[in-house]
N, C-alpha and C positions, 0 to 999 in steps of 0.2 A: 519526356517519357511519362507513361502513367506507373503511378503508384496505386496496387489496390490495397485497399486497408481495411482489414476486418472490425468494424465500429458496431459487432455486436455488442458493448458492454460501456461504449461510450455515450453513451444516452439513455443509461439507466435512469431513473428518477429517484429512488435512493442509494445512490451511490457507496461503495467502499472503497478496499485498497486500488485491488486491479481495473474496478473501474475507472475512478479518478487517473489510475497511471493511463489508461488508454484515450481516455477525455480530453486533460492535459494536454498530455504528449501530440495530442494531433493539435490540438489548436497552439502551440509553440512549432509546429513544423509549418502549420497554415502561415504564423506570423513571419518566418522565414523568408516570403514571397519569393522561394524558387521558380524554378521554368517549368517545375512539372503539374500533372495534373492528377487529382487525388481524384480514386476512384472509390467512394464510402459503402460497404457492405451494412444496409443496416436491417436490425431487427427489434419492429414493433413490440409491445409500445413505446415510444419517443416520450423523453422529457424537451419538451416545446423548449422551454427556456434555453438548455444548451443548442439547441436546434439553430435557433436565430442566431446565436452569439459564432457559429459556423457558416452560418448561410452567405454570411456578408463577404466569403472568399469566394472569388470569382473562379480560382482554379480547380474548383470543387465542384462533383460529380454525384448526388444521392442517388445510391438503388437500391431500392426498398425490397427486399428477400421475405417473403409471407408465410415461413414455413413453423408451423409452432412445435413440431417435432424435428430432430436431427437438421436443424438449421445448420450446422458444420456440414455436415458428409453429404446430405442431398443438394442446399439451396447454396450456400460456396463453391461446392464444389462443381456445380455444373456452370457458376460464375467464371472461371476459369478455364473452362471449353468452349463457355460461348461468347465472350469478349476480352481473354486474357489477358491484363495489365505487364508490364516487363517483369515488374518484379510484385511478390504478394508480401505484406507485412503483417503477423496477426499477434497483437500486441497482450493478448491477453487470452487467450483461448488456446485450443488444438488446432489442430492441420488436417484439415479435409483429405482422408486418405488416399480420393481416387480423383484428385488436382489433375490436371492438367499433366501430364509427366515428364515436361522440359521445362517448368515455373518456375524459378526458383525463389524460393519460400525463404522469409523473415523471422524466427519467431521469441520472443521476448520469453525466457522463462523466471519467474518470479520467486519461487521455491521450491523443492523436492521435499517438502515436509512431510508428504503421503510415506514417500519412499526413508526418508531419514526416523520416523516416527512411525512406523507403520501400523504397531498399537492405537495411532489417534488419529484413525479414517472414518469414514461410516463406508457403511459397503456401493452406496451410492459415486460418492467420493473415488471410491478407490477402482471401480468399474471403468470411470469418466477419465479418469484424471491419476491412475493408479500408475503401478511400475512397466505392464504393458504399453500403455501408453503414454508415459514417457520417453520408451524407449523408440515410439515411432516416432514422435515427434521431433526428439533429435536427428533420428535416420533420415527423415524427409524432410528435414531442413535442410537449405542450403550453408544458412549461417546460424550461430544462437544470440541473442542478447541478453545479458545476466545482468541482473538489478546490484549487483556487488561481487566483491573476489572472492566471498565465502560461497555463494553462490554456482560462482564458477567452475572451484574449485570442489565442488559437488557434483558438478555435471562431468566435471575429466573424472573422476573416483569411483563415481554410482552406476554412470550409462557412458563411462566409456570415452566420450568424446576427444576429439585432438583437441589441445587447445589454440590451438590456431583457427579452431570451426568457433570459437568463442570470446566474442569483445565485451565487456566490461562497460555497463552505461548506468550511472548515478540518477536515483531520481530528484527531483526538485520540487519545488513549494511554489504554488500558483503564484500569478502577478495581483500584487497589492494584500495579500494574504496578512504582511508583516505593517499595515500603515496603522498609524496612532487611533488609537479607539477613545472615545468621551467617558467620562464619568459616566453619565446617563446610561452608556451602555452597559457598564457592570451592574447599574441595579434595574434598569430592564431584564436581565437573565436571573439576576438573584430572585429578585421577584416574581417571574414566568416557573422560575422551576424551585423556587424555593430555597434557595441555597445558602448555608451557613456563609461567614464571611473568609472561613481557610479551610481550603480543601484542597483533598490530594487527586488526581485525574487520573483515572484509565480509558484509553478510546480504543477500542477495536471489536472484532467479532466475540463473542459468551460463548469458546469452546475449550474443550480440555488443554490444548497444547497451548492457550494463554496463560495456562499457572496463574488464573484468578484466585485459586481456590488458595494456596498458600500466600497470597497478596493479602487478601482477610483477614486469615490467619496473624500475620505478620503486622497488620496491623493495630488489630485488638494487644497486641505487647505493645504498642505506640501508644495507643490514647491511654493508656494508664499515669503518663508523664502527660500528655497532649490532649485535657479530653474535649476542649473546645474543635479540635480538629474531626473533618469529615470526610470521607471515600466519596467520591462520586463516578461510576460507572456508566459509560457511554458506548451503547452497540447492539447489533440485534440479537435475538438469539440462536447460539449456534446448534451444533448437535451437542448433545449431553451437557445442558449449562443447567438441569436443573441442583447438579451438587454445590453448585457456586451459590442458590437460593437458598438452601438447605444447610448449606454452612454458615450463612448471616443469622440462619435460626437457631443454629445450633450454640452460637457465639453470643447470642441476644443484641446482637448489632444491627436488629430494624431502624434506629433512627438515624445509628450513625453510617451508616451504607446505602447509598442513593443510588436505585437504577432507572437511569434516563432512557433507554431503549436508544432507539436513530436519531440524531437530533441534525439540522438543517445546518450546512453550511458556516451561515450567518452568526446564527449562535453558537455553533462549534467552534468556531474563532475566539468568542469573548468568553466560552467557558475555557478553553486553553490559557489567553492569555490572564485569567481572573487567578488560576487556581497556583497555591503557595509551591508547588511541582505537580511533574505529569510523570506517572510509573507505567513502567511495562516490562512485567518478569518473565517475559514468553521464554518456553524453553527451544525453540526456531521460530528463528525468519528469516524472509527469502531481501529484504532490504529494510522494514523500520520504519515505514512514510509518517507516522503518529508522531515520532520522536522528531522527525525533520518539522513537521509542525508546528509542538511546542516550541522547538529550540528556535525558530526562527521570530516567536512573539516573546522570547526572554524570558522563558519557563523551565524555569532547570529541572533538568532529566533525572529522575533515579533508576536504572534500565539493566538488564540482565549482561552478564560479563559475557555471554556466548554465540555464536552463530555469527551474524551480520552486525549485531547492533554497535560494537565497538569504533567499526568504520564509521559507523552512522557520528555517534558520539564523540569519537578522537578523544582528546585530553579536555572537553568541559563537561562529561556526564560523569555520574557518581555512579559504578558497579557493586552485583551483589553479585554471587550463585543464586541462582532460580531455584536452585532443589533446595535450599537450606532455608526454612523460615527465620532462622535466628539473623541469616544474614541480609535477608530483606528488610527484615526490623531495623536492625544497625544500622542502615545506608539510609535507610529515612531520617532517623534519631540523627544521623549525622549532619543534615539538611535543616530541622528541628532546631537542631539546639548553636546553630551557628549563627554568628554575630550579624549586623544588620551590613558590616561595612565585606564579612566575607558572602552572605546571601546575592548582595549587589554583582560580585566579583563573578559567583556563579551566572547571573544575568547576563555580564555582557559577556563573557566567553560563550556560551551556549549562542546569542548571536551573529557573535563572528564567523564559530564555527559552523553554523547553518546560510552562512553567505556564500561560502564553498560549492553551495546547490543550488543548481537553477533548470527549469525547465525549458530555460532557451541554450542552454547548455548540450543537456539533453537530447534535443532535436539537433539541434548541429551535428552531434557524433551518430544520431542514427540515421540521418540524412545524406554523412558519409559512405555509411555503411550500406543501405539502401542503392547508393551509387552505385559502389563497389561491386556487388554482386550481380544486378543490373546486367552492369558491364563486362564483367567477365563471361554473362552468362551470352551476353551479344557477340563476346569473341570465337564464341564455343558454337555460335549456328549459325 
């Protein structure tokens, strides 16, 4: 059968969360070599290099959609009229409203943070991506796929859903992500971006609902005991991240707060596995992929006790409350001042537990599910 698959967001060139899930996840399903044949919705411009690392599956089909506006609702959606696949998957986006209207649509939802947070949207955001549309998106789904059970359990609560419209699929850590890195490589990074020899990590987007801002905070109480320790902050910036600048000013922590902006891949691997732990005090998320990251290079987690990340963490990440600075402090301090033989201990539990995820995993169950719907939708016309 054909599978279409919305790879707007899989061939970014700087990539984040949902793009990597979308990127990923198809080239673990590519690696699968099923019988079907993937039909790639894509939208210029292309990062080449993922391009090629795709090209080489033979059951792959590129159609290049040229629309630089409403690339969903006009250029998909007329994809669907004019050579409709069995089933559509759109791993990271919206659902083309006016599809095809016997499709039966895939669609992965990642968070409802708009809708759970609604305070920490920007009105762009919440237009796009808001509670309206969410709630179509569920509607014109055939299926949902939730990045976690918190997740899930968000979508039966917030928009209604049976749970029976919704399975459950873990994300995973790219192949080779976790292999042994040289010496050479930690002071090629140290020396590219400058960096003390113990640092604490944050990788994600510079917006409000990251709880960067009380991270700083909470930190300046650490380096009082720690002052040779350093922050280093990795990510674009989001909307409203200029409080996050304006609080390292206000704290006089210009040398000890590093903001790296985007950094590639390559070297987000060795500052991962470089850094003495990886914090992330988000007050939601929709799964945690940062944390599956560290933990799979042996980078003990200190991560917020709520939403998804728990899952994420099981019993080797150290929790705090996100709204309490005092307890962000603490769960560092606590990581800080322990022995070299219990630090270890954190080491290899955090890798075990990140062996748990895989993105071949991953495609398996939505491969099934992909099936599944498929074929019911075959038995139904």
């Amino acid at each position: 059968m054909i599978i279409g698959y919305d790879a707007s967001r899989a061939f970014v060139a700087q990539s984040s969360g949902t793009e990597n899930y979308s990127f990923q996840l198809l080239k673990a399903l590519l690696e699968l070599r099923s019988k079907h044949e993937f039909h790639l919705y894509l939208r210029p411009p292309y990062d080449e290099k993922r391009l090629v690392e795709i090209r080489r599956f033979p059951q792959v089909k590129l159609i290049s959609l040229n629309y630089r506006y409403f690339w969903t609702q006009l250029g998909l959606a007329w994809q669907t009229w004019k050579k409709p696949p069995a089933v559509l998957f759109i791993p990271a986006h919206v659902v083309p409203l006016i599809k095809k209207f016997n499709l039966p649509t895939v669609v992965t939802v990642h968070d409802l943070a708009l809708e759970f947070l609604p305070y920490y949207g920007s009105w762009r955001q919440r237009l796009y991506l808001g509670w309206t549309m969410e709630r179509w998106r569920a509607r014109l789904a055939r299926h949902l796929i939730a990045v976690s059970q918190f997740t899930k359990q968000e979508i039966i609560k917030k928009l209604g859903v049976r749970p029976e419209k919704i399975t459950v699929i873990y994300e995973g850590v790219e192949s080779g992500w976790d292999r042994p890195l040289a010496p050479s490589d930690y002071k090629r990074i140290r020396r590219k971006f400058n960096l003390p020899q113990s640092y604490l990590l944050f990788v994600s987007t510079l917006q409000p609902r990251k709880n960067i801002v009380r991270l700083i905070r909470a930190f300046k109480k650490v380096t009082k005991e720690n002052p040779s320790l350093s922050l280093v902050i990795v990510g674009k910036k989001g909307w409203g991240y200029e409080e996050i600048f304006n609080t390292v000013d206000e704290l006089g922590l210009q040398t000890k707060v590093r903001f790296l902006g985007y950094v590639e891949r390559n070297d987000l691997r060795v500052l991962y596995a470089g850094a003495k732990a990886f914090c992330l005090p988000s007050l939601h998320e929709g799964f945690g992929l940062p944390v599956l990251e560290a933990m799979s290079l042996g980078t003990p987690v200190i991560i917020s006790n709520c939403s998804s990340l728990p899952e994420i963490g099981g019993r080797a990440a150290i929790y705090f409350d996100p709204y309490r600075v005092e307890d962000i402090a603490a769960a560092i301090h606590r990581l800080c001042r322990a022995s070299d033989k219990e630090y270890q201990n954190w080491r290899f539990l955090v890798k075990q537990r990140a062996r748990q995820f895989s993105w071949h995993k991953a495609a398996q169950e939505t491969l099934k599910v992909l099936e599944k719907v498929a074929g019911e939708n075959s038995a139904n016309y």
